[in-house]
C-alpha positions as CSV (number, residue, x, y, z in Angstrom):
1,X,3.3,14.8,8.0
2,X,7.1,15.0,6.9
3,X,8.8,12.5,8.7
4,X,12.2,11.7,8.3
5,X,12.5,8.2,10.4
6,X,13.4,5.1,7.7
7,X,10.3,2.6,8.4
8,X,10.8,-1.2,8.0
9,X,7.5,-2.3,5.8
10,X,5.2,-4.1,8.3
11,X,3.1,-7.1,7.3
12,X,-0.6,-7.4,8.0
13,X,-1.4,-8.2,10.9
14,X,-5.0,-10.3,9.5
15,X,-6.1,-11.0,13.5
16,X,-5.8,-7.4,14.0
17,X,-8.5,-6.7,11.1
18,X,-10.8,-9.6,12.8
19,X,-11.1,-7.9,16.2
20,X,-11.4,-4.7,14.5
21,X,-14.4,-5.7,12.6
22,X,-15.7,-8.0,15.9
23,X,-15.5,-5.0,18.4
24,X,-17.4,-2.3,15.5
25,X,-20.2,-4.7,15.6
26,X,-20.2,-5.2,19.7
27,X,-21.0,-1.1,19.2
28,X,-23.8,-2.2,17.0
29,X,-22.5,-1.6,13.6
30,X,-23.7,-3.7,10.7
31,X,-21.1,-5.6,8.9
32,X,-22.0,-5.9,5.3
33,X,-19.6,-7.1,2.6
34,X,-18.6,-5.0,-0.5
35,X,-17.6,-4.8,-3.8
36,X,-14.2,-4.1,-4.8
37,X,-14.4,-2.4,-7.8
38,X,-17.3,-0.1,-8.4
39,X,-18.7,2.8,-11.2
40,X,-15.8,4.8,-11.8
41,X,-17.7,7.8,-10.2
42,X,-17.6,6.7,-7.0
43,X,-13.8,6.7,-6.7
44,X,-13.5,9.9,-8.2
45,X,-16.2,11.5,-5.7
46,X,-13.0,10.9,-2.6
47,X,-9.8,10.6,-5.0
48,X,-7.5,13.2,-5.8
49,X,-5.1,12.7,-8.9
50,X,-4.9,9.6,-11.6
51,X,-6.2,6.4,-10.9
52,X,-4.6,3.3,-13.0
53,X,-7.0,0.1,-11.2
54,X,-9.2,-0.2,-13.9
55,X,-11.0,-3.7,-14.9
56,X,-13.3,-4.2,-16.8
57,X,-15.9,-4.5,-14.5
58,X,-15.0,-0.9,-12.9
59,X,-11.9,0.8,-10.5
60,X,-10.5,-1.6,-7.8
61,X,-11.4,1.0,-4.6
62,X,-9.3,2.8,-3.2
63,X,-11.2,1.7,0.2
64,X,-14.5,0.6,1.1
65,X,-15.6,4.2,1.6
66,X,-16.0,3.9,-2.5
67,X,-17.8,0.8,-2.0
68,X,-20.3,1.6,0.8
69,X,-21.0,5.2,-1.1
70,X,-21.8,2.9,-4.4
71,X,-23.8,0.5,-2.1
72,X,-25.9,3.7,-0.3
73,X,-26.4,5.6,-3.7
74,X,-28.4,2.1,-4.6
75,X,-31.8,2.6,-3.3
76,X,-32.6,0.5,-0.1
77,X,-29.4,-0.9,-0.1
78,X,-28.3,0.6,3.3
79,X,-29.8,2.6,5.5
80,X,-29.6,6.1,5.9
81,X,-28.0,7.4,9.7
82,X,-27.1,3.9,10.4
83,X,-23.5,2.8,10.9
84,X,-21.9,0.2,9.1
85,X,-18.3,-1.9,9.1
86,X,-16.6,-3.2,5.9
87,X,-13.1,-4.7,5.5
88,X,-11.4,-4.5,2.0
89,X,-8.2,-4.3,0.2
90,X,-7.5,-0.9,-0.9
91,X,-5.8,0.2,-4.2
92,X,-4.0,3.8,-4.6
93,X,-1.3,5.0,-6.8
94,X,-1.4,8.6,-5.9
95,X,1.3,8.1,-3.0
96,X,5.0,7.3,-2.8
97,X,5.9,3.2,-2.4
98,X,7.7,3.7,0.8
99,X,7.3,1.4,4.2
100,X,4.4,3.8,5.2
101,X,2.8,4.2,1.8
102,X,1.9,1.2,-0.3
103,X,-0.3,1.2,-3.2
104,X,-2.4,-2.0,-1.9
105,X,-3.3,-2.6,1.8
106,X,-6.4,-3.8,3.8
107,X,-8.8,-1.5,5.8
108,X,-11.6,-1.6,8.0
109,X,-13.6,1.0,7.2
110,X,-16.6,3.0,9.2
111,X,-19.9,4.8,7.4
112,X,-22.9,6.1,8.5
113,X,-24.5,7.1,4.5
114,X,-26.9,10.4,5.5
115,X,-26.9,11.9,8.5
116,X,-23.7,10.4,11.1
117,X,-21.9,11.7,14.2
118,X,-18.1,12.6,13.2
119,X,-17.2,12.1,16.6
120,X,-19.2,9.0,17.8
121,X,-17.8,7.3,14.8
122,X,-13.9,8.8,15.6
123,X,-14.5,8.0,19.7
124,X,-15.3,4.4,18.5
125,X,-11.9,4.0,16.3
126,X,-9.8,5.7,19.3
127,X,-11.6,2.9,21.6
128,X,-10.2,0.3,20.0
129,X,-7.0,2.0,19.0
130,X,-6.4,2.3,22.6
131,X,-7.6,-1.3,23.1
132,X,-4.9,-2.3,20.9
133,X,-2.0,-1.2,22.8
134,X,-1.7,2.8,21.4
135,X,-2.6,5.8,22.3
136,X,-4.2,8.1,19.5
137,X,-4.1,11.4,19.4
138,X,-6.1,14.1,17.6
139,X,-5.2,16.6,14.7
140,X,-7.1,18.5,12.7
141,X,-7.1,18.5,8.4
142,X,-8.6,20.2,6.1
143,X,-10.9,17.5,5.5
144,X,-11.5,16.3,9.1
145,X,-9.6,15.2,11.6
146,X,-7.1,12.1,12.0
147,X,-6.2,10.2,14.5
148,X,-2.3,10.1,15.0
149,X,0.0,7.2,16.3
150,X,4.0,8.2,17.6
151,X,3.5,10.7,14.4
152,X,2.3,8.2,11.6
153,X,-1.3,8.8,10.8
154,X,-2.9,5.9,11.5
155,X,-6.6,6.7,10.6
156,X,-8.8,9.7,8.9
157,X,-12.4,11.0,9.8
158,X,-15.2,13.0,8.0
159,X,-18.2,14.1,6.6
160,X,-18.7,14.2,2.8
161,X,-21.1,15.9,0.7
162,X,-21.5,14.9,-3.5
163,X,-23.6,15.1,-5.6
164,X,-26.5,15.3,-2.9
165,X,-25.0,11.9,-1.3
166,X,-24.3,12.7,2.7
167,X,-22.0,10.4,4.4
168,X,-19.5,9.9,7.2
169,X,-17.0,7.9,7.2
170,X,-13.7,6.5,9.3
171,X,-10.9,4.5,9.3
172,X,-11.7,1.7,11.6
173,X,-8.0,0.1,11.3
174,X,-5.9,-0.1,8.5
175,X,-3.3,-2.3,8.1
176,X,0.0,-2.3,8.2
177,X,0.1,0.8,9.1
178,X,-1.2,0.3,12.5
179,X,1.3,-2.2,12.8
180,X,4.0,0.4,11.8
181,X,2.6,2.9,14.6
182,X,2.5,0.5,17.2
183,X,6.2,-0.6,17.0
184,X,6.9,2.7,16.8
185,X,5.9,4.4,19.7
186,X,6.7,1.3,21.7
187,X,10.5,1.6,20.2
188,X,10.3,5.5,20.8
189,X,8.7,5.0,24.6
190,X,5.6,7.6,23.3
């Protein structure tokens, strides 16, 4: 989206990411925990461009998508059609620095590794969007769809297929973005 509004860079709002991942599990998703750096594969399977976190031990993600897709490609590790909840920092360069792009921030992230519903796990986000305070709306990408807060994007939704690996996945809340979106369509009335 081209925006031209100046945005004042939000802080994390921590108790925001807690009731996120507390209300995905009242749905009956499965919180698991997750690496934050995996095989260097797995972040270039949903990253475009350069990626510069590097360790030694592999790429800092650039979410937990990378993570649960390095978890699910490890036999038995999680189970196929069931959906799952996972909070992490996440590290991208490929974007400007600017109040609404920063290249670390914490997400809660949604994924159903085989066979998931797109719009059971996008209805579940806008739920709690909406239980938050904001009202979503819907646009539709060339990937997916995202959900859309007083213009700033505040999550995205879809179904990949690599490498014979089938997942969906979802952006359960990131923040501060979501922060940013909510002052701002309570400052624009929206």
């Amino acid at each position: 989206m081209n925006d031209t509004r100046t945005y004042k860079r939000s802080v994390i709002d921590w108790s925001r990411l807690g009731r996120a991942v507390d209300f995905y599990k009242s749905l009956g998703y499965i919180y698991v925990e997750v690496p934050w750096y995996v095989d260097p594969r797995f972040v270039q399977f949903t990253y475009t461009g350069t990626h510069r976190f590097k360790t030694g031990l592999g790429d800092l993600v650039g979410s937990a998508e990378q993570s649960l897709l390095s978890m699910s490609s490890s036999s038995g590790v999680l189970t196929p059609g069931t959906k799952y909840v996972a909070c992490s920092p996440c590290f991208r360069d490929n974007m400007p620095d600017d109040a609404l792009h920063s290249p670390t921030f914490m997400k809660v992230e949604l994924y159903i590794p085989g066979e998931g519903t797109l719009e059971d796990l996008m209805y579940d986000a806008m739920e709690f969007f909406i239980s938050e305070g904001v009202d979503p709306k819907v646009y539709h990408t060339h990937e997916g769809q995202d959900l859309v807060v007083a213009g700033i994007e505040v999550g995205s939704y879809g179904t990949r297929e690599v490498n014979g690996i089938r997942w969906t996945y979802g952006t359960g809340v990131a923040e501060p973005r979501f922060s940013q979106a909510k002052i701002e369509q309570e400052l624009s009335g929206k």
